[in-house]
Residue, then its C-alpha position, 0 to 999 in steps of 0.5 A: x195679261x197680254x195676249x197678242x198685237x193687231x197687226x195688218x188688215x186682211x180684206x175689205x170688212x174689218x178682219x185683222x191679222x194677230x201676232x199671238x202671245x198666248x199658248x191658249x189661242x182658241x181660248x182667248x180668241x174663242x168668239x164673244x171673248x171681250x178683249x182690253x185694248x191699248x191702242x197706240x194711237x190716240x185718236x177719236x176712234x178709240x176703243x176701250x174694248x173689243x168683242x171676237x166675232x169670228x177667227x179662223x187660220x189662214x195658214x199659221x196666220x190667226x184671223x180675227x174679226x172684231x164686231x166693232x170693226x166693220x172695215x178696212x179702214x178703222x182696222x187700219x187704225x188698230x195696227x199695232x195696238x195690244x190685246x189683252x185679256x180683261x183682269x177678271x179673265x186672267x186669273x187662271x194659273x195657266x198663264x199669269x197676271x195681267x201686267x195692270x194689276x201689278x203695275x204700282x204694286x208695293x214690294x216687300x222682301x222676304x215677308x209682309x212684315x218686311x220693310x218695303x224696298x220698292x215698287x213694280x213698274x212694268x211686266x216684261x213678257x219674255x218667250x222663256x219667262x216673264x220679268x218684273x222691273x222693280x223700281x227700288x227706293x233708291x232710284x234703282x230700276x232692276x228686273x226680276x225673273x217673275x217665278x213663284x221661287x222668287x215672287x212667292x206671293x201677290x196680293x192685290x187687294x192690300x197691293x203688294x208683292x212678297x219677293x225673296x230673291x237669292x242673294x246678289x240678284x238684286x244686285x245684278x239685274x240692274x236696267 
């Protein structure tokens, strides 16, 4: 689950500002969190992971230091690139999935004895809720609120998805 996005350096010794997408900040910025990284960049300074050495709020500004940046100049490279918590962090029902393991998930309406109508192809993090982009079987992208009334049921191990949207949302919520 996405967590935040690094944005411009602060200083001369690796420190970065964060926009938070999280309600729980000091949890999942609590120094020694390993957080994943997607990088947009692609370059041979790659990190596949970064550990939270230090944080603080400078204003309503977070601060973090990661200790695999030690200056300006890499954190620089980071601008942009999103954190996420790492899949084994992500389970607490406070605050959702994170978007890799849904991603490629097969869905079934209504039961797993259904038949399937398609696959998740993003999780869109929204401020009132969350939306997942279905990819139907007949081409069509639509997207759905990401509810327990609606996605009643993940399992990640068998890889699906039980929805039971009302009638016409699929429908409706074409991209």
């Amino acid at each position: 689950m996405r967590i935040g996005r690094i944005g411009k350096p602060h200083g001369i010794r690796g420190e970065v500002t964060i926009e938070v997408f999280t309600d729980l900040p000091a949890t999942r910025f609590a120094v020694g969190a390993v957080l994943k990284v997607q990088q947009v960049r692609d370059d041979e300074t790659a990190f596949d992971q970064l550990t939270v050495e230090n944080t603080r709020w400078n204003k309503k500004v977070l601060l973090v230091k990661f200790a695999e940046v030690s200056d300006r100049n890499t954190a620089e490279l980071l601008r942009d690139s999103e954190l996420y918590v790492r899949a084994q962090d992500s389970h607490d029902q406070e605050e959702g999935w994170y978007a890799s393991e849904l991603i490629g998930l097969d869905v079934y309406q209504g039961s797993r004895d259904a038949i399937r109508i398609g696959e998740v192809i993003d999780l869109i993090n929204g401020e009132a809720q969350d939306l997942l982009e279905l990819r139907l079987l007949d081409g069509r992208d639509v997207l759905i609120p990401f509810v327990e009334e609606i996605v009643p049921e993940i399992d990640e191990e068998q890889g699906i998805i039980i929805i039971t949207p009302p009638p016409g949302l699929l429908e409706l919520n074409q991209v």
